[in-house]
Each structure stands twice: as structure tokens, then as C-alpha cells.
N, C-alpha and C positions, 0 to 999 in steps of 0.2 A: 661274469663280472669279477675283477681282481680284488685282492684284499681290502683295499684300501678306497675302490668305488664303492665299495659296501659300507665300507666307514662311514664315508660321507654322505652317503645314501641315510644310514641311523640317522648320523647326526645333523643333517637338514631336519628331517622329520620331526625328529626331535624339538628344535626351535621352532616348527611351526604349530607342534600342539604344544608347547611351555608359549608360544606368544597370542597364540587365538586370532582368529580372521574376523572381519567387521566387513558389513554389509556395505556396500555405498551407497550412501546416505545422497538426499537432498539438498541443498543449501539455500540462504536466502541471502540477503543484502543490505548496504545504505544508502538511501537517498539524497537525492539535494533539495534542501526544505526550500531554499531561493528563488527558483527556476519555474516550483510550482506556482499559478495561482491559488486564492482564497477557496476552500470549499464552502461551496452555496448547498447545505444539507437540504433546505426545504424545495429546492428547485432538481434535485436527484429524486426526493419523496416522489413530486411532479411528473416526474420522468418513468420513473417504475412503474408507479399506479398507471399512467395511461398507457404506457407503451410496453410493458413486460407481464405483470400480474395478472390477465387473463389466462396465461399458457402454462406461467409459473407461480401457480398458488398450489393451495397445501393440497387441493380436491386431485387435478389436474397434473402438476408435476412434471412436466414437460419435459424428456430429458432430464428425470430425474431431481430438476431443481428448482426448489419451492422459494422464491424471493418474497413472497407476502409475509411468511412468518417471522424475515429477521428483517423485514424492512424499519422496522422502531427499534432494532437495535444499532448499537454501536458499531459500524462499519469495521473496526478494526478487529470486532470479536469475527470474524467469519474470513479473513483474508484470502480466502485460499477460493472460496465461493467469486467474493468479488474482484480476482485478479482474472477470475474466469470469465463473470461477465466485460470485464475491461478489454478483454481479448477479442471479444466477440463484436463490441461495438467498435473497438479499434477496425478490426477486419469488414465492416458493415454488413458483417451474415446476419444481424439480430439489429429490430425485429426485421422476420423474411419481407423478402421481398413483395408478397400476395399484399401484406399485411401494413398498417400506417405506417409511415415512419417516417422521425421527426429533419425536420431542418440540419441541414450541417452544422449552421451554429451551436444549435442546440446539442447536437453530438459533441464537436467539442468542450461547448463547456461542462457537459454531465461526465464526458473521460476525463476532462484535467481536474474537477472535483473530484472523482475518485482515486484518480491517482496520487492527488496531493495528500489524501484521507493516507492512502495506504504508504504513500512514499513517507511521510510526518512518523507513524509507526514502526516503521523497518527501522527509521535513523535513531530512534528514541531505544528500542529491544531489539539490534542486531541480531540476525538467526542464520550464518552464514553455512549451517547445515554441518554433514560430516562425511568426508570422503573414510572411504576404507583406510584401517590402520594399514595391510599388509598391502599392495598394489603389483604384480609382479608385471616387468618388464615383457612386452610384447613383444615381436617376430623383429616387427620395426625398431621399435627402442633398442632391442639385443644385438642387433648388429649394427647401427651407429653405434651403440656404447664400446663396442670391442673393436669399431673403427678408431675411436677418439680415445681411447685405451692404451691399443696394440700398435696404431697403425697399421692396421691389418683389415680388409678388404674380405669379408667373408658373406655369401650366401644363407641368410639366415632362412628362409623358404626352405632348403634340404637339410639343414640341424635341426627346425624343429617344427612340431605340427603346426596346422592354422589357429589363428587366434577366434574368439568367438566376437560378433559383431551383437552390439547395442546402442537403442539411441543412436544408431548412423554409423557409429566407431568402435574400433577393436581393442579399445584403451581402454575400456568401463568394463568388461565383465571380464577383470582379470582378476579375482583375489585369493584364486586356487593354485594349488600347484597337482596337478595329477602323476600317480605311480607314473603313467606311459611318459607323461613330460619332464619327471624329475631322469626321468632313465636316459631318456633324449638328449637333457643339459648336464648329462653329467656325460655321454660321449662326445656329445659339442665340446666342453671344457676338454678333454683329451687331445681333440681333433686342431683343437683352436691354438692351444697350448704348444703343443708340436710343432703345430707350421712357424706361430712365431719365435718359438725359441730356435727353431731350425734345428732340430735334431734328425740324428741320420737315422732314414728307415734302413730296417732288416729285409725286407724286399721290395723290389719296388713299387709307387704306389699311380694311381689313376682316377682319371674323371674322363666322361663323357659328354660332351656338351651337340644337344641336339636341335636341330634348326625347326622351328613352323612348318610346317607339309603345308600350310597355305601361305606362306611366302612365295610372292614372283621376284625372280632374279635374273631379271632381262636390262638393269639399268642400275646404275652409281648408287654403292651403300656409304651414305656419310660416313667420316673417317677415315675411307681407305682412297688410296691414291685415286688425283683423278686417270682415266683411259680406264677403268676398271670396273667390271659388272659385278651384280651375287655377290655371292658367300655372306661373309660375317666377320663383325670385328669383337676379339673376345677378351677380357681382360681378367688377367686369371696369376695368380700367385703360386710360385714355384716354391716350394718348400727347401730345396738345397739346388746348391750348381753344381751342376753335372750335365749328363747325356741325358738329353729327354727326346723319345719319342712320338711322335704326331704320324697319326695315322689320318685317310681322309675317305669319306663315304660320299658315293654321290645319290642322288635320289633317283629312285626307280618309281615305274608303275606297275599296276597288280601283275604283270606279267612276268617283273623282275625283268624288266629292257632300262637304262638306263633312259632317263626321259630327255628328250632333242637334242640326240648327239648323232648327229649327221654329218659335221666334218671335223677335224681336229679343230681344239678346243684348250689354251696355255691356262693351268692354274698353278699361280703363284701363291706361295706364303711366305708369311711378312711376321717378324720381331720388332715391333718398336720403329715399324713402316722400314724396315730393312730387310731386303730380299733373303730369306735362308733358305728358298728350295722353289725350282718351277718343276712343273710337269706338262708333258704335255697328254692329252687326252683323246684316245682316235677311236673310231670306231671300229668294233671287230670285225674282221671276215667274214665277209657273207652277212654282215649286221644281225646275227643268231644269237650266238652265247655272247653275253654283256656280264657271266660270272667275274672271268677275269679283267675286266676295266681297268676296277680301282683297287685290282689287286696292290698293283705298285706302290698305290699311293701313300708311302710313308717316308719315313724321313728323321733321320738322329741328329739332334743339335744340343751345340752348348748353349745353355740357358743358366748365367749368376743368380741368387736367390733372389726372391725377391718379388712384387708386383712387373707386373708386363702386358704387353696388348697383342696380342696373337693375331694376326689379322689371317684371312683364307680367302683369296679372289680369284677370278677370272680376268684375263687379259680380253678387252673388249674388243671383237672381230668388227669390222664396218659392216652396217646393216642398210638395206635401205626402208621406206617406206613401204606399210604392208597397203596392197590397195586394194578397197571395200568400198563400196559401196556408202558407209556409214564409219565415224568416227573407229576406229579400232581400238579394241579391248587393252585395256590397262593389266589386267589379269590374265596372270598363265600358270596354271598348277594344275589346272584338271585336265587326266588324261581325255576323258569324254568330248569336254565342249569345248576349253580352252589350252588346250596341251603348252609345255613348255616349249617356247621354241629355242632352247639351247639347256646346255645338261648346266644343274642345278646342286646344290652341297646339302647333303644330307646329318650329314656330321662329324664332329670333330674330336677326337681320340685321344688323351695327354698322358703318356704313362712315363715314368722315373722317378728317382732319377737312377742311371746309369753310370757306372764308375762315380759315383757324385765324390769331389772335390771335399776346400772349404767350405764351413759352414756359410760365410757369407757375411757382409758387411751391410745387413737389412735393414732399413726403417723401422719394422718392429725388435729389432735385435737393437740397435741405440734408444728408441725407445723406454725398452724396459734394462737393458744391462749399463746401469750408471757409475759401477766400477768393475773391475776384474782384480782378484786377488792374486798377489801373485807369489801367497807362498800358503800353507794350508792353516795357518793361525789366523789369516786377511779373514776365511770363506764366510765364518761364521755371520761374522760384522758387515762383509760386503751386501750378504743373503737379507739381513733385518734391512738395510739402508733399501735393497731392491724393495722387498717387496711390501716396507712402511710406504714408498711412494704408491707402488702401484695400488695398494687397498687403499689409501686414500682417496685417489682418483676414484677407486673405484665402489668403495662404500658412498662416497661422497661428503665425506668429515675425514677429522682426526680419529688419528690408530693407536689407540692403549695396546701397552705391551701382554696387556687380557690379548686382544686381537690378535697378535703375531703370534700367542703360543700353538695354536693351531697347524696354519700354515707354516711355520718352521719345523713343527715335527714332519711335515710331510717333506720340508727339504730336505731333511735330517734322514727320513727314507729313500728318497732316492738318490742322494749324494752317499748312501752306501751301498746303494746297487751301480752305482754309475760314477759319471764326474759332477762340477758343477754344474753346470747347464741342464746336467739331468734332472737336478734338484731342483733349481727353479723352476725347471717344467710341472715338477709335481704337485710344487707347492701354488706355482702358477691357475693348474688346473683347481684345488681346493679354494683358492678365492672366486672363481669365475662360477663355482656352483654353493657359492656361500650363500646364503639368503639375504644377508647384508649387500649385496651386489644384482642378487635377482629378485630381491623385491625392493621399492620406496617405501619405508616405514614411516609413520604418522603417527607417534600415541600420546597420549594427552599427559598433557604436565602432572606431576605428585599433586603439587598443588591448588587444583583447578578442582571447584564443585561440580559435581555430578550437572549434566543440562545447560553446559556453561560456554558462553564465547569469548576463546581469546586468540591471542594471536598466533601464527606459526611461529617455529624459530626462524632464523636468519637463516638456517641450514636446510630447512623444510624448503623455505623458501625459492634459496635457490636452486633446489631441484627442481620446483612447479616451474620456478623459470626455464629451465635447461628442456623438462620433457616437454611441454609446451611450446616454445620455438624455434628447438635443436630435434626433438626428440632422443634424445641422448644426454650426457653426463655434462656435471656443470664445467667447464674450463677452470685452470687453476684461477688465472683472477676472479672471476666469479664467489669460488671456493675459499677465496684469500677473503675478500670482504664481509661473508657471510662468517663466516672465523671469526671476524675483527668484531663481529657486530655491530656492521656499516650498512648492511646491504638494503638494512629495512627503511635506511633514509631516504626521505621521499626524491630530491635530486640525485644522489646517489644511484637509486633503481630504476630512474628514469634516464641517467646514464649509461646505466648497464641494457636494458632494453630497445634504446637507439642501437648501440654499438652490437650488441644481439642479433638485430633486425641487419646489418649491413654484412654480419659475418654470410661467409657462403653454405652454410651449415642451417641457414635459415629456410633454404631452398626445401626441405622438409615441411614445410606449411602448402608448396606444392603438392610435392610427391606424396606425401602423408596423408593431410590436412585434406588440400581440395580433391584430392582424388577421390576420398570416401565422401564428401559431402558434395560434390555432381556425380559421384556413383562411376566416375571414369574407371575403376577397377573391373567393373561388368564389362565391359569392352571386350577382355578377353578370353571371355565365357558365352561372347554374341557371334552366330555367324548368321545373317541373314537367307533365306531359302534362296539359295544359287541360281535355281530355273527362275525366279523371275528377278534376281538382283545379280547376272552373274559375275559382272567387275569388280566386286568387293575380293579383298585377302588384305590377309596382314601386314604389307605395307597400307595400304588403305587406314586401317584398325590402328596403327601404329600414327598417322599422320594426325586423324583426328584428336588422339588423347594429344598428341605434344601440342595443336593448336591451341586448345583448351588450358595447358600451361603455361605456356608463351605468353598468353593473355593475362592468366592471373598472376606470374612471376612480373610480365611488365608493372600492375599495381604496384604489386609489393614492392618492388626493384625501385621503382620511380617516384613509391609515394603518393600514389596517384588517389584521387577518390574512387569509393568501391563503387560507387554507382557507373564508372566507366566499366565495369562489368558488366552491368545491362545494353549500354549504347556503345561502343567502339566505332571509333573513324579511322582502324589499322584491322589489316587480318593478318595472321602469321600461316605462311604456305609455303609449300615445294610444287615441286611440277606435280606429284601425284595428286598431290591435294586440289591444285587448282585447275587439274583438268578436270578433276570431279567435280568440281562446283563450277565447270564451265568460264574460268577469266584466265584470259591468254596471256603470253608474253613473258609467263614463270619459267625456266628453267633450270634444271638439276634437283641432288638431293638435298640442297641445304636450305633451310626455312629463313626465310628473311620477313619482315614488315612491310605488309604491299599498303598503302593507304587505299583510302574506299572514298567513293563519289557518294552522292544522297542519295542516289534512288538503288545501290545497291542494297543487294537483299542477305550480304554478311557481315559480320562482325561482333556483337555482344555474344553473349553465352547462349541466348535462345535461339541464335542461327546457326551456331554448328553443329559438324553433324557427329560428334561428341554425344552431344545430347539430345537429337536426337533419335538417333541410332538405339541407343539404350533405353529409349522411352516409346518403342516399336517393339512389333511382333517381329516373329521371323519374313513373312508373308506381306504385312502392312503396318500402314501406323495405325496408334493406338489414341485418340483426343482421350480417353480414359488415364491413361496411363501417364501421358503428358500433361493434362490436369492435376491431377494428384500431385506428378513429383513437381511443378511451380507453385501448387497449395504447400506441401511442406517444407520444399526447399529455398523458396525465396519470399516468400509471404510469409509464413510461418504458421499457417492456419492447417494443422492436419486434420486430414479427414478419417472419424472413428472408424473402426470396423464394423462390415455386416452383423447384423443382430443372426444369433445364432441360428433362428427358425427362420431363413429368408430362403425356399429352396433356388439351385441353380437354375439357371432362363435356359431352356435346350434350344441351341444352335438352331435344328431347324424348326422355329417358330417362326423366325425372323429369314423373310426369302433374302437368297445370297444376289439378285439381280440388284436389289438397295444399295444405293452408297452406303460411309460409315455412319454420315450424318443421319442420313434416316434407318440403318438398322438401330444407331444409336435412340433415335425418339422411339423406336417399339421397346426399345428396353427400358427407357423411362418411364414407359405406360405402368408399369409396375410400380404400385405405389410405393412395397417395401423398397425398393430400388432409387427411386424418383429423390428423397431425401439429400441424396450423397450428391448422384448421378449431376441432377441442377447444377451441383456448386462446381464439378468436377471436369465435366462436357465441356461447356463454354467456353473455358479457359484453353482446353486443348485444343479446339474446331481453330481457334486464332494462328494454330500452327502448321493448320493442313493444306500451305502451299509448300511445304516441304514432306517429302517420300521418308520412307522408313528408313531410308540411311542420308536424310540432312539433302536430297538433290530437292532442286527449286522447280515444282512444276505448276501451270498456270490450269492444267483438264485433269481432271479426275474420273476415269471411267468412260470419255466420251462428252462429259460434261465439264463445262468452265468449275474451277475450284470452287468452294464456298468457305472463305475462313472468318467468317464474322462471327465476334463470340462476346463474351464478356468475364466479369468480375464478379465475386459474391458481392460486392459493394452496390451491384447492381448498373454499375456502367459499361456503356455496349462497344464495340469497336470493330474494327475491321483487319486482320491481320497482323503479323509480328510487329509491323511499326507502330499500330494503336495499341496492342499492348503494353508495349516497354514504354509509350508515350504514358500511358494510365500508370502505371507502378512506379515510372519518371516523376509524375505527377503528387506520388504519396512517397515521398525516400524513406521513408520512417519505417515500414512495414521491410523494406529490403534490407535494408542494414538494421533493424530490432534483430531481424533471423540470423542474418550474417554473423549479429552481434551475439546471437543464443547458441548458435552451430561453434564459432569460436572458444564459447565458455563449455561446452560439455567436453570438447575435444580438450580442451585447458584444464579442468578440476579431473577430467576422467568418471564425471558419472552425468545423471539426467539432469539436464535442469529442471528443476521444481516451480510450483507458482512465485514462492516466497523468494527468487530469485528474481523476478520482475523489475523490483524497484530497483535493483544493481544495475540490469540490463536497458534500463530506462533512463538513469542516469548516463551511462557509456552513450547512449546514443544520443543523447541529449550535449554530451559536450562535444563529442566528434559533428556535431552540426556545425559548432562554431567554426574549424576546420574540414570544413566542406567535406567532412566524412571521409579525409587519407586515410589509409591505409593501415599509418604508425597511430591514430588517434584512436581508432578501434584496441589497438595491440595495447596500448597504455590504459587505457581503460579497464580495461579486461585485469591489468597486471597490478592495479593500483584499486581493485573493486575489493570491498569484504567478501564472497566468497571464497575471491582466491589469495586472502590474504590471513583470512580465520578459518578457524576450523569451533563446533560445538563439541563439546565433551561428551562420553558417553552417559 
């Protein structure tokens, strides 16, 4: 490490023990006293005494909780007790189902009494909790932020390690900085610094970009021209112009034969869909040594600095129909069962530059160079004007001339080892590994009592806004109001919010957001067992997750209510996708909006096979597993963990000749087991006309399917359309979750009981707007938790 990465190596550290790191905290919320009705305390008494205090008195303790002994108290003295039960009768798991239980009226009106008890409370003693003071930027935040910075397009995945996952997301257990990751973002800031200043290397440099070994490359990769099979379209940033080399690999099998090259074979590549090199592809002599193939395959071009789309294809040979017997396989990667039947790109090689030129007239070089000095008295004045702007942006406030003494000394170092540019680079890098830049800081006002709730700044602010629905850094106007101390006005941020929501920077609520909360990131960590699922590959894998977003971007995009997430009368599909769920007449790789008739069996989030793929074994589905994740993920009712003395059920107790459902009821037989299992089963069995990767089948084993299941609320149904009818049924429970998944991923930590009342309120006004999309998002932005913060 050079002198001066050690520097700032000290001197991060430094500020992280002179600033101290804070836990992250819980939050709580304010109610709408309006909305509730009157609590009837003596009609709750009623309620307890017949229907709860058998299980949960002092002797007994059911699950730990005793309601006999504070039932004569003050409901608001115990909040956290009875946000619990509210939960419980909300979801109809209490009392079970064996056991009485009262009329719906009667449920309602003993929930909107407690809730109004507790909502009356929250709005009277706001408790909006406390996020960590230090929060450091994630994989994701880190590379938007140096998008929206730099203009610069960087792979944050190979700068720096994985983030830790909590509560669903990777945004809440960040408030450390480790040795391996300060060392990581301080060669990122090098690496990052460089490319956008475009400074010339001393030899040339390289990347290797490597394609899926289970990729089929027999048909049209969106992007690239059409007549064109395989390869890959790659978008990749040149650091100077010059000569750049591109080397090309094709995939082989364990024999080292190149895989389905049996007659010549044109591969073309493409700059910016402009032809810069074909090849053509033959087979060797005697079809033996395949060493030298893709010897050739290279190739020097001039490439200007800058972003680019490298594309690598195949010229598509006329094929005809394979003919079988039975449909033919979609998948071709394995040499064994499904070989490729034409040679395939293994990978793609980018080294320079060569003779490199100009630096270049880049995106990230106007970006960041806002004047050029043009005599040596300018540099000094020029250097403070750069990089006052860029620390702001990228602190996200204003830059005392405190702030610039830092990073000027470091321009000051390398503008005497170099020129200017060299010096911005330097000083460049010292900001991108400031702690003011890699962490969101929070700390409570001088003046604020110890245990105390007040408001954010307007600065605070609009960062919660920025990582929240950019994930990234605030925009200047943003950054302009919260200056002004505008932003905290209620039209004002309901201004900035809309106009938020429409930017394309919002699309992050996809990629981010829904990706961790349906778990579509497990996708490509799943490969299903081959022998009995063999047409699955990465296009496959690939088609499901973009369905899945298609869906939830139409929402957001349209405004639409979130419960069209449960029911959809549009599927978004290509040909791979729709030969796999069997509906004809799709063509090619581009995904469009097919509409769906009633009796089809796709569309909302519980028929694709997104979700159900990841909610499967390798081997088969799982009603377990698929239970659980619509207990936690859309109902919001999680199911605890096994009690620690509960030993494993060994496999063969249970004979393999049983369906799932009944090897399922012998593991119910277990009473330790039975508790969970009840709530968990049922729910899943409703989805078991769909296979372990989302196909729609009517026999199971030889036998008609059985998907009749139910709800902890105790109502029974029949398959994906009686479920989504029954949760149709209750919208409250879908978007309360929706509404709780959005605020963890929004404040960055768990949410707590005492958040209830916020999230009760959010879902309570998005009712009046049939629960769009933007009425959730405003709520959320306009709630006390994420508008306060508590003192330490």
C-alpha cells in the first residue's frame, strides 16, 4: 500500500473511533386518532377473559405470555405485549383454530379497540426509535452513488465484498467498516478515480468477462442484432482511446472439443451494434485437436474513452425443426443429455489500451472537470471549485473550507508528482474513501435531551429520501431545498417524492427493493436436479426474474394498486418463457405484455415461476417452504423457529412411495412439529398444481393433484385462485406487509412493535386510494419513523 493509502487508511479510522457507531435501533410512530373508533375497554375485558386467559395466565404462560396479570392494567403500559396480540388476531391464528373463537364482529371490534388504545398513545409520546448514527453505504448504494457522482458505470460486486443480509435486506447490518473492506474501498477509490479521470496507464490493463456454462445459445439475445444467435451483450467502460484488444473463447466440453461445431460457424463483433471484426469458425481436420479454434479469435480496435456495449454474436445458420417424438428441449449446455447443437462463447477478453491517444472527451471527465486552468496560478482555484462540487454531491451537504483541507493536500501531492489531472485523481480518490461519503451519518442535535424525539434535518432527510427510492445520492435539486430548509414542507416533499417516483433512477425499488423481498436474488444460487427438470438454464433463470419485474415495475410505472400484484390480467413473456408455461404464439427474445383469459392459471406473483422455483427443492416442491415464504412475505405473520430440543424427523421414517401431502401429515404427527407445520402446510398444498420450477401440472405421482389448502384464519380453499381470492378478500394483511417490508428497507433497520401505529396509519390512508402504489411510497415518506429519529 503507497504512502498515502496508508494515510487515509489512519485517517478513516481515526474518525470512526473519535465518531463511535450506534446500534440500530427500533422505531415507533404516529397515529390517526380519527380513523379509529371509541375503545370499549370493558367489551376487550370480555374478550380476554373468555377467549385468551386460559392459555395465557400467570400459571400456564403459553408462549411465554401471561395476559391475566396486566389485563386491569393500562393497556398503553404494556405496548409492545399488545401490538403482539393485535398481530395475532389481525392474522386469525389466536385463538387456534381446535379452540372457540369469537365472531368476526366481535374480532373486529376488540382489534379496532386496541388499536385505537394504542394508536391514541403513539400520537400523544412519539417513539420513532433510532437508526444507527454511522450507516455505511452498501454494494448497491456504492455503485449508484459513483454512478450519479461520476457518471461512471462500475461493477460494485468485484470492488467490494458481499453485504451481510438482515430482516430480508442488506441495508440494516451495515454500521461497520472492516480492516478487509476499508482496504477493498480504498483500492475501489484508486480504481474508480482512474478510469474517470482517464489517466494513462503504464501498461496495459484488462478484464475478463465470463459467460454462464449454463447458458443456451441456440436463439436471439436481446440487444443484439436481429438474424443473430448467443454470445453476449456487454457494456463495459474504456478508460482511454486507443487500441484495445478483444480476445474470444469458445466453450468446450470436459474433453476440451469445442461444443457443436460441426460446420463453419460466422462470429461477428459489434461496438455500438457496428461491426468491428467477423470470424469465421470451422472445424479442424479430422475434427481432433479443437486447441487451435479460437486461437484466431482476436482482434485490435480503436475504442474513444468512455462507456460502450461490446456486443459478441453469432450469425444465425438456417435450422430446421428437430423431430421427436415429444416437444423438444429448450436447453442445450450439457454435453451428456442435451449437447449444444452449435459452438457456443465462453468468454470475452478486453485488454489496453494500445498506442492509447487522447484522454478523451468522457461523461465522467465533464462531469467532474468544470474548468481547466490555463496557466499554473488558475490550478489551485480551479482544483477547490472541482472538488467543492464533487464533495458535495458527495457528502451530500455543504463543504467548509475544514473539508477541502484534506483533499487539496492530496491534489497538492499528486500535481507534484504529475500534472493536473493527476492531482484530481488523488484528491478524487481521498474523497470516495472519506467516511463522509461511505457512511450516512445521523447524530443528534447539541441540543436534544437524552431519550428524546425530534426531527431529522432537512439534510438527513433527504438522504432517507435519495437511499430509499434511488438508492443512491440526493440530486442537486433535492440537495438545493434541503439547504434552503424547504424540503421538510409537507407539499414541498410530496413534490419531490412524486417527481422521485417518475425519475428512472426509481427502477431501483425493482432491482433492489423487490428483488430481496421475493428473494429473486436466490435464483442464481438455484439450479434444479437436471435428471428430472432437464430444460431449465439460464436463460430460463434469467426470464423468470425479469417476469417478476416487469410486473412489479408495471405497478410502480403505472401507479397501479399493489394488490394487482396478487391478481394480474397481463403476463410479461418471451418465447423461452412461454414455451415453458406452455401458451403459444410468443415469439423471439423480447418480453412484451400478453394479456390472460380467466381460467388461465398465470399472472400475479404466486403463479410464476420466480417464485416458485426458489420456494422448491432441487428434486421437488416444497408446500413447507412455500408456506412460510407467503406467511412472511405477504401476510406478514412469521413463523418462529424450532424450539431448540425438537430433534430432526429422519427421512426414512416417512416411506418415499407417499406423496408430499402425506409424507407431509406423518411429519405433522409430531407434536413438537405440528405447532408451525398447521399454519405452514396448508397454505403451501394451494400451490401444488405448480412443479418445482412454476410448470402447471394437473397428476402428481400418478395421481390427480390435491391443492386444497387453507389460511391460519382458518378458511379453506382450493388452489392458487382460492387463495389470492381469500387474501383478495382481506387487502389489509397484504399491503400492512408490503407496507412493513418498505419501511425496513426505508429506515435501514427492523421494524419494531412500536412501529405498528405508523404502519397502520400508511395503510389506512392508501385505502382511500385503492392502495397505488405512490400512496404507500408517501406514507412511508411522511410517517414519524422516518421523519424522526430518538436521541441516544
Amino acid at each position: 500500500m503507497n504512502r498515502w493509502a496508508r494515510w487515509i487508511r489512519g485517517w478513516t479510522l481515526i474518525l470512526f473511533v473519535a465518531g463511535g457507531f450506534n446500534g440500530v435501533c427500533a422505531a415507533q410512530s404516529q397515529a390517526d386518532r380519527t380513523s379509529s373508533p371509541s375503545p370499549d375497554r370493558a367489551g376487550l375485558d370480555r374478550f380476554v377473559n373468555r377467549y385468551c386467559v386460559d392459555c395465557h395466565n400467570s400459571e400456564a404462560k403459553t408462549a411465554g405470555l401471561d395476559l391475566d396479570s396486566i389485563s386491569s392494567e393500562d393497556i398503553t403500559q404494556h405496548p409492545k405485549v399488545w401490538e403482539a396480540v393485535v398481530r395475532k388476531l389481525v392474522a386469525r391464528q389466536m385463538p387456534p383454530p381446535k379452540k372457540a373463537r369469537p365472531e368476526e364482529g366481535n374480532y373486529d371490534a376488540v382489534i379496532a379497540s386496541l388499536e385505537s388504545m394504542l394508536d391514541r398513545a403513539a400520537a400523544e409520546h412519539p417513539n420513532p426509535g433510532r437508526t444507527g448514527t454511522f450507516r455505511r453505504l452498501n454494494r448497491t448504494e456504492y455503485q449508484n452513488a459513483i454512478r450519479d457522482l461520476l457518471a461512471l458505470e462500475v461493477d460494485a460486486t468485484a470492488l467490494l465484498p458481499p453485504d451481510e443480509s438482515s430482516h430480508g435486506f442488506d441495508n440494516v447490518t451495515v454500521g461497520d467498516l472492516s480492516p478487509t473492506l476499508l482496504d477493498r474501498a480504498i483500492t475501489a477509490s484508486q480504481k474508480i478515480s482512474r478510469l474517470a479521470v482517464g489517466s494513462p496507464r503504464r501498461t496495459p490493463g484488462g478484464d475478463t468477462i465470463r459467460i454462464r456454462a449454463d447458458l443456451t445459445q441456440e436463439e436471439h439475445v436481446d440487444g443484439l442484432p436481429i438474424g443473430t444467435r448467443g454470445g453476449a451483450l456487454i457494456p463495459y467502460s474504456f478508460p482511454q482511446s486507443g487500441e484495445y484488444e478483444i480476445q474470444l473463447r469458445l466453450a468446450r466440453d470436459r474433453n476440451e472439443q469445442v461444443e457443436g461445431l460441426r460446420e463453419p460457424h460466422e462470429l461477428e463483433v459489434l461496438l455500438d451494434r457496428e461491426r468491428v471484426g467477423l470470424f469465421t469458425v470451422t472445424p479442424p481436420p479430422g475434427g481432433k485437436d479443437h486447441q487451435a479454434v479460437d486461437e484466431g479469435l482476436k482482434i485490435q480496435v480503436p475504442v474513444t474513452a468512455g462507456p460502450h456495449k461490446l456486443g459478441v454474436t453469432f450469425l444465425k445458420n438456417p435450422s430446421s425443426l428437430l423431430e421427436t417424438k415429444r416437444q423438444p428441449y429448450q436447453a442445450h449446455f450439457n454435453m451428456h443429455r442435451h449437447p449444444r447443437l452449435s459452438p457456443a462463447l465462453y468468454q470475452v477478453s478486453i485488454t489496453g489500451p494500445y498506442a492509447a491517444t487522447a484522454v478523451g472527451d468522457t461523461l465522467s471527465r465533464r462531469r467532474i472537470f468544470l474548468c481547466r486552468p490555463t496557466k499554473p496560478g488558475e490550478e489551485e482555484d480551479c482544483a477547490k471549485r472541482i472538488l467543492a462540487t464533487l464533495m458535495r454531491r458527495a457528502y451530500r451537504r455543504p463543504v467548509t473550507d475544514v473539508d477541502l483541507e484534506k483533499p487539496l493536500a492530496f491534489y497538492r501531492q499528486g500535481r507534484a508528482e504529475g500534472d493536473f489531472d493527476e492531482g484530481i485523481e488523488m484528491a478524487l480518490s481521498a474523497v470516495l474513501v472519506s467516511p463522509h461519503f461511505l457512511f450516512r451519518v445521523e447524530q443528534d442535535p447539541a441540543d436534544v435531551a437524552p431519550k428524546t424525539a425530534y426531527r431529522v434535518s432537512d439534510l438527513e432527510l433527504a438522504s432517507r429520501l435519495s437511499f430509499f427510492l434511488w438508492s443512491s445520492l440526493p440530486d442537486d435539486e433535492l440537495l438545493d431545498l434541503a439547504i434552503r430548509g424547504e424540503l421538510g414542507k409537507p407539499a414541498v416533499l410530496e413534490r419531490q417524492v412524486r417527481r422521485m417516483l417518475l425519475d428512472s433512477r426509481s427502477r431501483t425499488l425493482v432491482s433492489n427493493f423487490a428483488s430481496q423481498w421475493l428473494h429473486l436474488r436466490n435464483l442464481d444460487a438455484i439450479t434444479p436436479d437436471l435428471r428430472l427438470f432437464p430444460d431449465f438454464d439460464d436463460n430460463l433463470r434469467q426470464a423468470f426474474r425479469q417476469e417478476t419485474e416487469l410486473l412489479f415495475e408495471t405497478v410502480l410505472r403505472e401507479d397501479r394498486s399493489v394488490l394487482d400484484l396478487l391478481k394480474a390480467d397481463a403476463a410479461f413473456l418471451n418465447e423461452r418463457l412461454a414455451k415453458h408455461y406452455g401458451i403459444p404464439h410468443i415469439y423471439g427474445s423480447r418480453f412484451r405484455r400478453v394479456a390472460l383469459d380467466e381460467e388461465s392459471v398465470r399472472g400475479g406473483l404466486l403463479r410464476q415461476g420466480s417464485i416458485l422455483t426458489v420456494t422448491s427443492y432441487a428434486t421437488r416442491t416444497s408446500p413447507v417452504i412455500r408456506g412460510k415464504w407467503i406467511l412472511e412475505n405477504i401476510l406478514g405473520t412469521p413463523i418462529p423457529p424450532p424450539p431448540a430440543n425438537v430433534p430432526a424427523l429422519k427421512d426414512n421414517t416417512v416411506s418415499s412411495t407417499l406423496s408430499v401431502r402425506e409424507r407431509l401429515a406423518e411429519h405433522r404427527a409430531n407434536v413438537a412439529c405440528a405447532s408451525c407445520h398447521n399454519l405452514m402446510d396448508p397454505v403451501g398444498f394451494s400451490l401444488e398444481n405448480y412443479d418445482a420450477v412454476g410448470r402447471w401440472r394437473t397428476v402428481e405421482e400418478g395421481k390427480p393433484t390435491d391443492a386444497s389448502g387453507g389460511l391460519p384464519d382458518g378458511s379453506q380453499f382450493v388452489g392458487v385462485t382460492g387463495l389470492e381470492h381469500a387474501l383478495r378478500n382481506r387487502p389489509e394483511l397484504f399491503v400492512g406487509t408490503l407496507a412493513e417490508k418498505l419501511l425496513t428497507f426505508a429506515l435501514g433497520r427492523g421494524v419494531e412493535s412500536f412501529d405498528a401505529p405508523a404502519i397502520r396509519k400508511i395503510v389506512r390512508d392508501a385505502r382511500a386510494e385503492d392502495y397505488r402504489f405512490s400512496s404507500l411510497i408517501m406514507g412511508i415518506a411522511t410517517s414519524t419513523p422516518f421523519q424522526m429519529r430518538k436521541s441516544e
